[in-house]
C-alpha positions in Angstrom: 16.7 -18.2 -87.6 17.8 -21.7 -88.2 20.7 -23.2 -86.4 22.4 -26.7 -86.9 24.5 -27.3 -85.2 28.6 -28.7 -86.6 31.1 -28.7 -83.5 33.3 -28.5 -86.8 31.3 -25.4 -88.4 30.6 -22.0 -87.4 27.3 -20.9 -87.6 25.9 -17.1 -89.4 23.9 -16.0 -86.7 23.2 -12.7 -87.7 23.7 -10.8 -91.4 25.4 -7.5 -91.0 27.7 -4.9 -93.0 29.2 -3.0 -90.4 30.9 -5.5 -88.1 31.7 -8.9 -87.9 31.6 -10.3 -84.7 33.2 -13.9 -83.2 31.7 -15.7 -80.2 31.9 -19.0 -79.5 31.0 -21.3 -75.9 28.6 -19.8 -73.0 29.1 -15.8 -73.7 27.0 -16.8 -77.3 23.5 -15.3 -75.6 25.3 -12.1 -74.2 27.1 -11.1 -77.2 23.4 -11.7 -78.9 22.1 -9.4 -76.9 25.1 -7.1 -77.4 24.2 -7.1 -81.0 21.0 -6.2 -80.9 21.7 -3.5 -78.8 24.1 -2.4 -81.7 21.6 -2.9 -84.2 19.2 -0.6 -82.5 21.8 2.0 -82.1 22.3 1.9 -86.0 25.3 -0.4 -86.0 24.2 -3.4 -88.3 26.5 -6.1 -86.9 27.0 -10.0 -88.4 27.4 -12.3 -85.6 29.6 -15.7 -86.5 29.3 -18.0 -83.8 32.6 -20.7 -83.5 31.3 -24.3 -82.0 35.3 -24.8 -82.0 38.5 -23.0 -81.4 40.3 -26.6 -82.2 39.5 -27.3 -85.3 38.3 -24.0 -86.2 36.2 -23.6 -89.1 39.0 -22.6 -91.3 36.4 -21.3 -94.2 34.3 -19.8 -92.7 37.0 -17.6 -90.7 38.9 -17.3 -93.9 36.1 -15.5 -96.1 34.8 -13.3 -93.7 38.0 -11.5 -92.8 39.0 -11.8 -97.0 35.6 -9.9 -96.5 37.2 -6.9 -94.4 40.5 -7.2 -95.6 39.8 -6.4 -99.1 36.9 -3.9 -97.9 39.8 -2.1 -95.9 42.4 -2.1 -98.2 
């Protein structure tokens, strides 16, 4: 996995189709292991990690719940 890190950008750490999932700040490594855990039990989760609430990345936040909106609708 490669990670660069944008306090301004949020970061794909994981693909899924299932789920997408939003951490941000020091929870980051349990909700890694979370998804894992949901990957094993056949959930295939895509993990979005935040570096910043203020200014959130505004496109990447956008396009993945466009994603599930129009998926759901």
């Amino acid at each position: 996995m490669e990670y660069n890190f944008d306090p301004v950008k949020g970061n794909v750490l994981c693909e899924g189709k299932d789920v997408t999932i939003f951490t941000t700040g020091i929870i980051t490594s349990q909700v890694v292991k979370a998804v894992e855990e949901l990957k094993e039990s056949g959930v295939d989760a895509e993990l979005i990690e935040i570096c910043s609430i203020k200014p959130i990345d505004e496109k990447l936040t956008k396009t993945k719940l466009d994603q599930w909106i129009s998926v759901k609708s």
